[in-house]
C-alpha positions in Angstrom: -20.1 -43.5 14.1 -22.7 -41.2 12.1 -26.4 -42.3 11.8 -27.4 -43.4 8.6 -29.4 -40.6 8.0 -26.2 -38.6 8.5 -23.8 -41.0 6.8 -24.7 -39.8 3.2 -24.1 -36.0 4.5 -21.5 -36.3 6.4 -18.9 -35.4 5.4 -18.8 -36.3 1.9 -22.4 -35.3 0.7 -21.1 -34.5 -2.3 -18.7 -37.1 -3.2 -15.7 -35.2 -2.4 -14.6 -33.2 0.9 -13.8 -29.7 1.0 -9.9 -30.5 0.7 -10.7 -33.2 -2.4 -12.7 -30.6 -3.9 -10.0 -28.1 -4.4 -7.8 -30.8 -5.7 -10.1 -31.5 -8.2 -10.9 -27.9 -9.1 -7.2 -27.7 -10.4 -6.6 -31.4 -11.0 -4.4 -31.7 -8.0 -4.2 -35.1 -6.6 -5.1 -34.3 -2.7 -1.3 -35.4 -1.7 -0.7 -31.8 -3.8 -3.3 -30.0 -2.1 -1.0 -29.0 0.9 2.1 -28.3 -1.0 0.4 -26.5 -4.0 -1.8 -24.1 -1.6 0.1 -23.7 1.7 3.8 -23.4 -0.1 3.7 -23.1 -3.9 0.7 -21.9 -4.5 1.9 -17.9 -4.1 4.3 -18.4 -6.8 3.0 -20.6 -9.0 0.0 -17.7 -9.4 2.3 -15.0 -8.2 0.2 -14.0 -5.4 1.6 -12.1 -2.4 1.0 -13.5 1.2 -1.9 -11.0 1.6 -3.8 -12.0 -1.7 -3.5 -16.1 -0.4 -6.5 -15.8 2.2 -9.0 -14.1 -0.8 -7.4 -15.9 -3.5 -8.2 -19.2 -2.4 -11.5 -18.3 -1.2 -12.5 -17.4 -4.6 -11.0 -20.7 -5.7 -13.5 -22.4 -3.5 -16.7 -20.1 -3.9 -16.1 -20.9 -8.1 -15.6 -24.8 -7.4 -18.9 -24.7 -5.9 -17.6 -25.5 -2.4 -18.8 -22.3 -1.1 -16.3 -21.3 1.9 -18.0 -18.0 2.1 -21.1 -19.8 3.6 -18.9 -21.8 5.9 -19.4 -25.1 4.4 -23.2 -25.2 4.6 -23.8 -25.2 1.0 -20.6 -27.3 0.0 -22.1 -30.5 2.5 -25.8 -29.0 2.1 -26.8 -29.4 5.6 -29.9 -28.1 6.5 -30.3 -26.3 9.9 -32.0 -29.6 11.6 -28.7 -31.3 10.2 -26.6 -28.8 12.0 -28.4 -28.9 15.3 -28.3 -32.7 15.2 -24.4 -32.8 14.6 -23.8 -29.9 17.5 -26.2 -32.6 19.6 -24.2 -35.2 18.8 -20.5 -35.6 20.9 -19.7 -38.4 19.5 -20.4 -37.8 15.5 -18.3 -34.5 16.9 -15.5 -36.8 17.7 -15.4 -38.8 14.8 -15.6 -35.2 12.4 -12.8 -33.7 13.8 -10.7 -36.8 14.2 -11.5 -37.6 10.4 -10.4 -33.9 9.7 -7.5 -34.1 11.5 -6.4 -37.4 10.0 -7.1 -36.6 5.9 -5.0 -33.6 6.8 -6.9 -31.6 4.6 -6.6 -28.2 5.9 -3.3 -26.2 5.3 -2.6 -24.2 8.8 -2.4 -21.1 6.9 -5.3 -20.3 4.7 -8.3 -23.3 4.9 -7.3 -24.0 8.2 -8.5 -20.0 8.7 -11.4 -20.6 6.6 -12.7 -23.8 8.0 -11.4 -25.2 10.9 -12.3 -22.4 12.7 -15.7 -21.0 11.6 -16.9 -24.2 10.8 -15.8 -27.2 13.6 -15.8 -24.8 16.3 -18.6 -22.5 15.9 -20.5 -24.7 13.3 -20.4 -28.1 14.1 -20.0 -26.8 18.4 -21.5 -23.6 18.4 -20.0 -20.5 20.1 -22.4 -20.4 23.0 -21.9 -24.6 23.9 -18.0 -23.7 23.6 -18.5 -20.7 25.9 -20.6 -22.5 28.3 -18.4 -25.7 28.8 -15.4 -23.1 30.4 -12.8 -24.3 28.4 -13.7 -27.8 28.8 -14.0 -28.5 25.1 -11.7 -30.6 22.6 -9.1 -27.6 21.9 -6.6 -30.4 20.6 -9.0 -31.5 17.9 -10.4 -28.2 17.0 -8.8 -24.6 16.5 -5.4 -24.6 18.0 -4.9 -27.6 15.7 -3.3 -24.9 13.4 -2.6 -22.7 16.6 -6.0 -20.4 16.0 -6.5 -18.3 19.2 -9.4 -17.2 20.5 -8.1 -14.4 22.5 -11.3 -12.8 23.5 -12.2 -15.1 25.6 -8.5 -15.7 26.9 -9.1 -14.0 30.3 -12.1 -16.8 31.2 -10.4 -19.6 28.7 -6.6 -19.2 29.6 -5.2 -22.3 31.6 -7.3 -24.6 29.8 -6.5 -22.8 26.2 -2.9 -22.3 26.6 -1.9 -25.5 27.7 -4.1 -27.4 25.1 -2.2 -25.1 22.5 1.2 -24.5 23.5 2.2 -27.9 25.6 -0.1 -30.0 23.3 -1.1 -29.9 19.9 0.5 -26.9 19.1 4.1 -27.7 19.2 3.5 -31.3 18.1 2.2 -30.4 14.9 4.4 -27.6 14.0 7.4 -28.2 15.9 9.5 -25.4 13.7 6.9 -22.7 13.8 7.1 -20.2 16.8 3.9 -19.9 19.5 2.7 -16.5 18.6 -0.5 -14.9 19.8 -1.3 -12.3 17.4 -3.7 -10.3 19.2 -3.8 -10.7 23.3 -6.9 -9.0 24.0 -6.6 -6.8 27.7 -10.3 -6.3 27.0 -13.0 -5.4 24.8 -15.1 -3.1 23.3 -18.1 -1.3 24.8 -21.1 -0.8 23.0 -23.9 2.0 24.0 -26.5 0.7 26.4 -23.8 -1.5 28.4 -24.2 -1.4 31.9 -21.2 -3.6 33.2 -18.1 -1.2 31.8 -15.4 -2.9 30.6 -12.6 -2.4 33.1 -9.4 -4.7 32.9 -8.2 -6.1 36.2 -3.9 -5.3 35.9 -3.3 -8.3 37.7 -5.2 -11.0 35.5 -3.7 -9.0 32.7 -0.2 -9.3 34.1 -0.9 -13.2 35.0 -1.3 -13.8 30.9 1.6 -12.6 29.5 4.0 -14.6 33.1 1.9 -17.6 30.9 2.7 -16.5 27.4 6.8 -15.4 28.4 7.6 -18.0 31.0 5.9 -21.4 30.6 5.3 -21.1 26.4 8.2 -18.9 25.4 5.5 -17.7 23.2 5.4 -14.4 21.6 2.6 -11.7 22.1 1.0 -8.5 20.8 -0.9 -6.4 23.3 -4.0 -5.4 21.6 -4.9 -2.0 22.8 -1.6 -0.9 24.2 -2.8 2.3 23.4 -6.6 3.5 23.5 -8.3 5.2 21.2 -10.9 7.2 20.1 -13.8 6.7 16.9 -13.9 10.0 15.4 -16.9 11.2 13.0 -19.0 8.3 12.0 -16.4 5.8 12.4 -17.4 3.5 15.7 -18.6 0.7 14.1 -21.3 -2.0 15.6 -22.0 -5.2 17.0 -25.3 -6.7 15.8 -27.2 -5.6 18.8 -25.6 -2.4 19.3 -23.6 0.2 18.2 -20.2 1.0 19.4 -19.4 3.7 21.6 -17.3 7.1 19.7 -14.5 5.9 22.6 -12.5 3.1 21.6 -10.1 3.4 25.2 -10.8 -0.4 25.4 -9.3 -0.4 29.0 -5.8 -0.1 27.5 -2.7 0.4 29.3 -2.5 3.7 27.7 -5.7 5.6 28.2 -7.5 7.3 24.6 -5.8 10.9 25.6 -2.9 9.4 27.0 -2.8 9.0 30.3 -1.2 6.5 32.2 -3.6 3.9 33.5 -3.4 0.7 36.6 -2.6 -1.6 33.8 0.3 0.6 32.5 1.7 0.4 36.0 1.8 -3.1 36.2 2.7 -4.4 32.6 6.0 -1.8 33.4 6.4 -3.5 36.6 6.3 -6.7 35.5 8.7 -6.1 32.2 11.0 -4.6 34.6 11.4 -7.8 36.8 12.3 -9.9 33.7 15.6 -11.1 34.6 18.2 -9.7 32.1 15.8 -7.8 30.2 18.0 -5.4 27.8 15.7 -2.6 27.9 14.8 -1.8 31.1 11.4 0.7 31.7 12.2 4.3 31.9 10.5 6.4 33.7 6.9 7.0 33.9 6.3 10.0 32.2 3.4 12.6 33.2 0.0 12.6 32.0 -1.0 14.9 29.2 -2.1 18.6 31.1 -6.0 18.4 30.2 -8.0 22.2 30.5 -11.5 22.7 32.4 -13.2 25.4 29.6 -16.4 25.0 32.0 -20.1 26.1 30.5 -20.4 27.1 26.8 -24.4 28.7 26.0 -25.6 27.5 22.7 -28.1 29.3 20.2 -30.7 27.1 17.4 -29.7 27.4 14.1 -33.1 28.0 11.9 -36.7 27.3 13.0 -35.9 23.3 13.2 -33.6 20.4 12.7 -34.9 19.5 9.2 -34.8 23.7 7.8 -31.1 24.2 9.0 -29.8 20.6 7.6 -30.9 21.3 4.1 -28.7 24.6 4.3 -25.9 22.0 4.0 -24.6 20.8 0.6 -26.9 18.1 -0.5 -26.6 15.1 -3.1 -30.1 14.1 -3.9 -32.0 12.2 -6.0 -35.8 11.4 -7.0 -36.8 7.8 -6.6 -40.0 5.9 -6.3 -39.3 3.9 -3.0 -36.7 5.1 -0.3 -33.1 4.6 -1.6 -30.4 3.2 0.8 -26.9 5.0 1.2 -25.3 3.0 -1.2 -27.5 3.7 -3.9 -27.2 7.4 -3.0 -23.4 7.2 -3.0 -23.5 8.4 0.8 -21.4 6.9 2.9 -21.8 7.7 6.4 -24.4 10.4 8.8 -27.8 11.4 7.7 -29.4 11.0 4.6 -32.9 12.6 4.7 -35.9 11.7 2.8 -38.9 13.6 2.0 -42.2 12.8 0.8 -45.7 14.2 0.0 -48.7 12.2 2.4 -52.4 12.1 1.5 -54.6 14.2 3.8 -56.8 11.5 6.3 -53.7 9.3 6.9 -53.4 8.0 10.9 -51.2 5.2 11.2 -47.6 5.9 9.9 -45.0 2.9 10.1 -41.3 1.8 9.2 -40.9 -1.6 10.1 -37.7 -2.3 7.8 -35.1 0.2 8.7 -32.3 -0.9 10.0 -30.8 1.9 11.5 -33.1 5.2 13.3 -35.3 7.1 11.6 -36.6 10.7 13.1 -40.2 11.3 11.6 -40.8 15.3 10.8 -44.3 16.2 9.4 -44.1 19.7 8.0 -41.1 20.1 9.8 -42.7 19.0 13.1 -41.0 16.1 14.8 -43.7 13.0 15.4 -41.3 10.6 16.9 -38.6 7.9 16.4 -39.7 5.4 13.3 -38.8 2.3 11.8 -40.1 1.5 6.6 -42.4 3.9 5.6 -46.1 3.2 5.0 -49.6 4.7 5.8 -52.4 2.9 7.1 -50.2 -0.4 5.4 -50.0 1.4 2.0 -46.4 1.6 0.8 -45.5 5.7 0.2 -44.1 6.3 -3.0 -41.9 9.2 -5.0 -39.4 9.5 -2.7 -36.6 12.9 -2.7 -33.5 11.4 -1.2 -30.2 14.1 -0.1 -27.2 13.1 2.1 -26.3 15.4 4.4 -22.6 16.4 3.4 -21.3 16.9 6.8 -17.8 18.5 5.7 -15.9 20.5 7.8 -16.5 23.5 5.4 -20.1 22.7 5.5 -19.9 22.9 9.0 -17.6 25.8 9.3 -20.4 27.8 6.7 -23.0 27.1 9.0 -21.9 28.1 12.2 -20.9 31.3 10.5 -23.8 32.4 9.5 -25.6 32.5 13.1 -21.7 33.9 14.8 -21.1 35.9 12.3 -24.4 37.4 11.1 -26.0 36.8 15.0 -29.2 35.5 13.2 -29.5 32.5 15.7 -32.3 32.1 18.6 -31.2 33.0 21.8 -32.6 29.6 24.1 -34.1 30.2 27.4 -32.8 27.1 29.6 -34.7 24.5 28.4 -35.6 25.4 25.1 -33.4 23.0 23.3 -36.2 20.3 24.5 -36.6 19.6 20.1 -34.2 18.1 17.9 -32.1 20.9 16.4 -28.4 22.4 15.1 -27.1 24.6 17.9 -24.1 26.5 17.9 -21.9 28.4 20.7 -18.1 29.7 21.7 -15.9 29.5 24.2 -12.3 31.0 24.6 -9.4 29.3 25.4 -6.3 30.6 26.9 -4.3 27.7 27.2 -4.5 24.9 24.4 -4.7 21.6 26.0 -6.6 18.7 25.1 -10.4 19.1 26.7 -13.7 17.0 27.4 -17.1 17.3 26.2 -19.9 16.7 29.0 -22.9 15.6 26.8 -24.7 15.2 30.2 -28.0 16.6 30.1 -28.7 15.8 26.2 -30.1 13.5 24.2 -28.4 11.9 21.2 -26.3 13.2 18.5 -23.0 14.5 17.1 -20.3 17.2 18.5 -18.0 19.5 16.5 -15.5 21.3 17.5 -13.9 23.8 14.7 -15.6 22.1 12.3 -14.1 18.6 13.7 -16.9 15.9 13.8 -15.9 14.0 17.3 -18.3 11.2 16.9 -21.4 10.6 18.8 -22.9 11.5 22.0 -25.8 9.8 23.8 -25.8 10.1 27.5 -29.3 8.7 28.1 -28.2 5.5 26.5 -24.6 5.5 28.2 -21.9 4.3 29.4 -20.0 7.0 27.6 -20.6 10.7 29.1 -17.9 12.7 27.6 -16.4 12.9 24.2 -12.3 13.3 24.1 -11.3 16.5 22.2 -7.7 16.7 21.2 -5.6 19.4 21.7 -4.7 19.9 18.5 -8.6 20.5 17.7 -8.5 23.3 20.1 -7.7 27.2 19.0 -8.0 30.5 20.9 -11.6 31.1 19.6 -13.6 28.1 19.4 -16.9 27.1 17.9 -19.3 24.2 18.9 -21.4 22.7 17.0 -24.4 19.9 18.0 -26.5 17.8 15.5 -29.2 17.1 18.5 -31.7 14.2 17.3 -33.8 13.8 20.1 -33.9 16.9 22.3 -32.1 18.6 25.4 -32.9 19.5 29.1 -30.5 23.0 28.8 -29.2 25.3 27.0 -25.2 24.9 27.2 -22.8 22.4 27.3 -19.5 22.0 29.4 -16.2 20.9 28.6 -14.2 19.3 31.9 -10.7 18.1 32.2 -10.7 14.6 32.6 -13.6 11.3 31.1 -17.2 10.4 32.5 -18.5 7.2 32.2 -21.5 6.6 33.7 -20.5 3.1 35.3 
């Protein structure tokens, strides 16, 4: 049973629990909660299935019983609260047990809401639940309301799937099918990662035998298919951002190669007995050109003078506006202010991203919020960088077209800078940029911003460039941030990771 100093908390701190509070909120007896939210609740308010999920979560967040915080301000437990209930296996017991029992949770939308962000990862915690290898309560927690974790599926599988599929699963909803909605092959990789994430086929291949034979359970492969982040698109984890490839170890590779995994998720779908549709035949791997070395010219003096020859949108403000408040949604925004003569110590400990620090157009370093010798700077000019394709297009022009670009001896890219060069092509096929050698930064190719390239950080050493992207006469185009070691750039036939 709870301690007494939990009892008054736990789980009914407010006089009512989440489920009771909903009730309430529309004067629904909690006998009608089910019914009312998980079956007539779209019609009754003519919602479609996809408005349920935010629907009711307003519902909740305007009752006062706060979802969006997962349940932390509806019970008002303080963080020593939390810890003491994650401490405490049997106050664990009796939660889930009690939430189980009052039914309170519809499988569809509080069941998404709660049961999952809160018992599991609240009241458990996601590292205790990683640690104990599957040996936690998965009958009393998500797979209640068959909720799989499928990221962890390849460590978790025997002891998740049997919990779910044999157990709980099809004793609560005996009607419903057994459906994994995303079966993860693998995962993302971030930049900095030195373990690559490479599937194993045969661990893959072991998971869905599981899912087909012993649950008759249906699955979605999630990626069947690679892909690849273009632009400013890759997203982040809180530690890191993710790399521009999103290839995820897929079955299909980002370009579209056929991969080990392929090979054995065929093989295995063609030893289902009766199967209607039978594999055909492996077809061949997309042709992929070597162009070899492209030599690249600066654009303007430095990084900062060439970038504000792009279209700008730029406003005055006192303090540094974010790219919200400059309506800028994604790349560079850059910032400009006037110092005081004397000044020694310069610092931006609130930024929450990079920050490249110019002084009269003289790069000083990588920063973090701006001050000077601890005095905040003021009167700030703020411009996104419109990184168009025409903008880009424009600007390589002027240095091809009007040859007004520096010429680099080998290792005079060693600054940030724009640089620009050519290459021909006399076969169009799809192509790989080597950023080996530079620093960190963004690729175009006719005007096509790629995504982002940073070898020194690695795993990811080439950038995939489409076929379609590629013409007879083609123009490169770098956004270097921190400096190069060389002068040119490659473009080989097949990926580079670095491990």
């Amino acid at each position: 049973m709870p301690s007494s100093k939990l009892a008054s908390r736990i789980p009914h701190s407010a006089g009512e629990t989440i489920g009771q509070g909903a009730a309430s909120a529309y004067n629904w007896t909690a006998q009608e909660v089910i019914p009312k939210v998980s079956q007539g609740a779209a019609s009754a308010y003519n919602w479609t299935t996809y408005k349920v999920v935010p629907k009711v979560k307003q519902t909740f967040v305007s009752a006062g019983e706060a979802v969006e915080s997962e349940a932390v301000v509806a019970h008002n437990w303080t963080a020593e609260i939390l810890t003491e209930i994650t401490a405490n296996e049997t106050l664990l017991t009796s939660l889930m047990a009690e939430a189980k029992s009052n039914n309170i949770w519809t499988k569809i939308i509080i069941g998404y809401y709660i049961l999952i962000n809160v018992i599991c990862f609240l009241y458990m915690g996601y590292d205790k639940i990683r640690a104990m290898n599957g040996e936690w309560r998965v009958s009393e927690c998500t797979l209640v309301y068959g909720m799989i974790d499928c990221r962890e599926f390849e460590r978790l599988a025997s002891m998740l799937f049997k919990s779910m599929f044999l157990g709980t699963y099809t004793s609560l909803l005996k009607e419903s099918p057994t459906v994994c909605t995303e079966y993860w092959v693998n995962w993302f990789t971030i930049w900095g990662q030195t373990n690559g994430n490479i599937p194993n086929p045969a661990s893959v291949v072991d998971n869905m035998n599981h899912m087909y034979y012993n649950w008759n359970a249906s699955f979605n492969v999630y990626m069947i298919h690679g892909g690849t982040n273009f632009g400013f698109m890759n997203g982040a984890e809180t530690k890191a951002a993710m790399t521009t490839s999103y290839d995820y170890g897929a079955a299909i590779s980002e370009n579209g190669d056929i991969t080990p995994t392929y090979k054995a998720v065929r093989s295995w779908i063609q030893n289902i007995s009766g199967w209607p549709q039978p594999p055909l035949e492996i077809p061949a791997n997309n042709p992929a050109s070597n162009y070899g070395q492209v030599t690249l010219q600066r654009i303007g003096a430095n990084l900062i003078s060439t970038l504000t020859q792009i279209q700008e949108t730029c406003q005055q403000s006192q303090d540094p506006l974010n790219f919200e408040q400059l309506d800028h949604g994604y790349g560079y925004v850059l910032y400009t202010t006037t110092l005081a003569a004397g000044g020694k110590n310069l610092a931006a400990p609130n930024i929450r991203d990079y920050g490249y620090v110019f002084v009269n157009n003289v790069y000083q370093g990588l920063h973090t919020n701006v001050t000077l010798d601890g005095v905040a700077l003021q009167n700030w000019y703020g411009c996104g960088i419109n990184l168009t394709k025409a903008s880009i297009d424009q600007l390589a022009s002027n240095v091809i077209n009007e040859n007004n670009g520096d010429i680099l001896p080998e290792k005079a890219a060693s600054t940030p800078g724009v640089f620009v060069g050519q290459f021909v092509a006399s076969t169009l096929q799809d192509t790989f940029f080597n950023s080996t050698g530079w620093g960190k930064g963004q690729l175009f190719v006719n005007g096509y911003n790629l995504g982002r390239y940073w070898p020194t950080a690695g795993p990811q050493m080439t950038l995939y460039v489409p076929k379609p992207i590629i013409q007879q006469n083609n123009t490169v185009l770098l956004i270097e941030l921190s400096g190069a070691q060389q002068n040119y750039v490659n473009f080989i036939d097949h990926a580079v990771w670095s491990n």
